[in-house]
N, C-alpha and C positions, 0 to 999 in steps of 0.2 A: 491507401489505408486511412482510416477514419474510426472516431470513436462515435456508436453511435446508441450504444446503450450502456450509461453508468450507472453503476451501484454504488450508492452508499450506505456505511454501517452507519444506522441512527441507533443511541443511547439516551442516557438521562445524564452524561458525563458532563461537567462544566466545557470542555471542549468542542464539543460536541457542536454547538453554533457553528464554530470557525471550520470545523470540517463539512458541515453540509454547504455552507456560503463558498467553500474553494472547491466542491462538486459543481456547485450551482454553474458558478464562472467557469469552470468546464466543460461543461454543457452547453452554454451560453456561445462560446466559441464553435463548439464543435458541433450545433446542432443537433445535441442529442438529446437522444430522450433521460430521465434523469430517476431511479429508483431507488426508496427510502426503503431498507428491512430493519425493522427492529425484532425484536425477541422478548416475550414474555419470560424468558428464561425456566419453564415449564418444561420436565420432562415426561414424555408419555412413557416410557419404558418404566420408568419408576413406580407411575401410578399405574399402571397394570402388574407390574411385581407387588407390590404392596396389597394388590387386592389379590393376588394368587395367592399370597400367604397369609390372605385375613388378616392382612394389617389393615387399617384405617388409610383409606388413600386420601391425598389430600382435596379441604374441602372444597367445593364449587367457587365458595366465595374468595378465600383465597386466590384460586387462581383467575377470576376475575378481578381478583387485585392487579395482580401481576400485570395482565393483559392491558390493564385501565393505564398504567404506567406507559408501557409500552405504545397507546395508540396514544398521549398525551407528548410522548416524545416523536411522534409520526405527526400528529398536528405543528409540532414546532419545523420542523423540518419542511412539511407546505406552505408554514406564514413564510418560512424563509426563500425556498425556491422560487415561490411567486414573488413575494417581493421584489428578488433579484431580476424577473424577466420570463423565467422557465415554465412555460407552458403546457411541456410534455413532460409531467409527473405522474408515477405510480407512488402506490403504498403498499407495502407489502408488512404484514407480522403473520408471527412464526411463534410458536411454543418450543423448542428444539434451542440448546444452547446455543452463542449465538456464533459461537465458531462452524459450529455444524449448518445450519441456517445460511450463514456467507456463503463459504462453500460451495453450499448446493444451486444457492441462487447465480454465484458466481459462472457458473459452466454458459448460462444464460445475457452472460453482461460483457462487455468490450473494456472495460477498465471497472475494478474495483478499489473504493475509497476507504481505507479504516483509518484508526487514530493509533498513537503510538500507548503504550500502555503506560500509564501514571499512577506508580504504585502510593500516591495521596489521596487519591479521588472512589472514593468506596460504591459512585455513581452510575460506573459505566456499566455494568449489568453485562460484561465481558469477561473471561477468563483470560492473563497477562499474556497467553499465546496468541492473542487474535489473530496479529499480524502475520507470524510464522505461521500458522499453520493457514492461513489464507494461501500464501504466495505458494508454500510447498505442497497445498492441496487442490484449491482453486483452480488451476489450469490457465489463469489469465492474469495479466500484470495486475500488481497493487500497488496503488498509491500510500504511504504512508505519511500522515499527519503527525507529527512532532506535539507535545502536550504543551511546549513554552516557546513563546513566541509569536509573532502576526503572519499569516502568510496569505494575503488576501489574490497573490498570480503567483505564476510559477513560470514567466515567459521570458524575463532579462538572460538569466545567463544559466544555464545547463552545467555542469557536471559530470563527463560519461567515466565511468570505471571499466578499462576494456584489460583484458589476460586472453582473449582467445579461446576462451569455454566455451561450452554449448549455452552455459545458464545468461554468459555474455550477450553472446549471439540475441540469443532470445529476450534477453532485456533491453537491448537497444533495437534490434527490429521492432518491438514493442511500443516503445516509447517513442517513434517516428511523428506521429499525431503531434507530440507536443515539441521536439526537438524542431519540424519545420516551424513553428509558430516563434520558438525563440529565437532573441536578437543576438545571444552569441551563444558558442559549443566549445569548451573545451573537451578532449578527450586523454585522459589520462593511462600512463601504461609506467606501471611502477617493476622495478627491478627484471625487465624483459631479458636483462643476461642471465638470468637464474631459470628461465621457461625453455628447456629444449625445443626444439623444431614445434616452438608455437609459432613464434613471427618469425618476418624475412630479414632481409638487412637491416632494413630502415621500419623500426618498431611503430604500428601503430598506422602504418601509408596505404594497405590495405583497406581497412576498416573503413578510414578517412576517406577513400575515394569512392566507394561503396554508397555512403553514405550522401558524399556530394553527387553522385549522379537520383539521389531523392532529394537533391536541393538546401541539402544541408552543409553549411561550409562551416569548417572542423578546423581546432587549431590543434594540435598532438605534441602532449607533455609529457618528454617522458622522464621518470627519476629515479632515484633509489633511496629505500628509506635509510634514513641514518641510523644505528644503530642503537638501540632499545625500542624503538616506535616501530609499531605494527601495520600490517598496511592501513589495518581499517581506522587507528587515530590519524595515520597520514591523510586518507581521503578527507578526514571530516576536517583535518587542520587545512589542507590545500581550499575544501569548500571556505572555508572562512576567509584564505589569504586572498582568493580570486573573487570573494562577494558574489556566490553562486546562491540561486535561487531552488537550483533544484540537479539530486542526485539521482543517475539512474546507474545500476548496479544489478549482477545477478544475485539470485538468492542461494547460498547453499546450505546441504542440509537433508535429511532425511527425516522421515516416521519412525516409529517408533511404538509398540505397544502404550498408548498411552502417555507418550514423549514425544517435544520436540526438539529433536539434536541436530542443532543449526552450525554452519563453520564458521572459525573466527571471527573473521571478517563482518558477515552477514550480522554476528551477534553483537560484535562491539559495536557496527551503525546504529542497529536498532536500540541499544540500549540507550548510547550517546547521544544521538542525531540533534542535529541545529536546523533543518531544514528538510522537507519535504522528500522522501524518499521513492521514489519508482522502482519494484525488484519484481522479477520476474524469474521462475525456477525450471 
């Protein structure tokens, strides 16, 4: 397994560099092809509601504003890819918010890349769910970018959050592409006496061998949180004690009319995160 088509979400967010430059270098690695969607943030439902009711829809010019943004942040995004080496680049924009937009492009892509949400940056031409509702709609692992901090590779030292779920399962089969590339693997298994007839004797020896027969060799940590701290400050304090480069975790959580209701876990990463996130649902 191979990644061989990524998406990345392009905005006009200050971040925004640092996340297409750690697309780019994944691409770079993995030989793929590399695709920019932005979003004029344009919605056609509204402007055909507005003209049903003889309202004033909005005008031409405007949403050639929108658009001019939008392929101004897709121009940035190719000085950058190229720059870096990436030869096999699309552009893609879309009028369709840009959660919806990912999405849909995403059923299309082998890893998708967003940013973490930075509720400072009035920029990103994103609604604060991106991220969630990518992993829990998308169909395909996302990578999440953190808004503070450098993260120019993700290949030193991995991170795995494993419990024996499906969304487990599916996040770390997922993220194989970049776990064979990194130089070390922890795999973490937090209070495995409180999960009935998840693990066997020996928590975590499973997974681990699974995974070394893909050439991945695994060290399995297993702990229990102390009491008041939840799993999801625990992963992000363990990320920080082992100097891990990057987290791969399931994503949990459902739809919602109109809602994204994520489980604890999944929520406090994403809110918290020190580093590069991979979830998969």
């Amino acid at each position: 397994m191979s990644y061989k088509t990524i998406l990345v979400h392009v905005d006009r967010s200050s971040r925004a560099d640092a996340r297409v430059a750690l697309a780019a270098r994944l691409a770079l690695d993995e030989q793929a092809y590399l695709i920019g969607a932005a979003s004029s943030g344009f919605v056609p439902e509204l402007y055909v509601a507005n003209a049903m009711m003889m309202a004033a829809p909005m005008p031409l010019e405007e949403l050639e504003v929108c658009r001019a943004g939008a392929r101004r942040a897709l121009d940035n995004f190719e000085k950058i890819a190229r720059g870096a080496g990436v030869d096999a680049i699309e552009r893609r924009l879309g009028d369709d918010p840009a959660q919806y937009g990912i999405v849909l492009q995403a059923r299309y892509a082998d890893l998708v890349v967003v940013g973490q949400h930075d509720p400072a940056d009035v920029e990103t031409g994103a609604t604060s769910d991106l991220p969630e509702y990518a992993a829990l709609q998308g169909g395909r692992p996302v990578l999440v970018v953190p808004y503070a901090g450098q993260f120019d590779r993700i290949d030193r030292h991995a991170l795995v959050a494993w419990d024996g779920s499906r969304s487990a399962v599916r996040a770390l089969t997922d993220a194989l592409p970049l776990l064979r590339r990194t130089g070390s693997v922890t795999l973490a298994v937090f209070n495995p006496q409180r999960q009935y007839g998840v693990h066997g004797d020996l928590p975590g020896a499973d997974i681990a061998l699974l995974l070394a027969r893909h050439g991945v060799k695994v060290d399995v940590l297993r702990q229990d949180t102390p009491p008041g701290l939840d799993v999801g400050n625990a992963l992000l304090s363990l990320a920080a004690d082992i100097d891990a480069d990057l987290l791969v975790m399931g994503a949990y959580g459902h739809m919602r009319w109109r809602e994204v209701l994520m489980g604890g876990v999944t929520r406090t990463v994403l809110q918290s995160m020190t580093l590069p996130v991979l979830m998969s649902h």
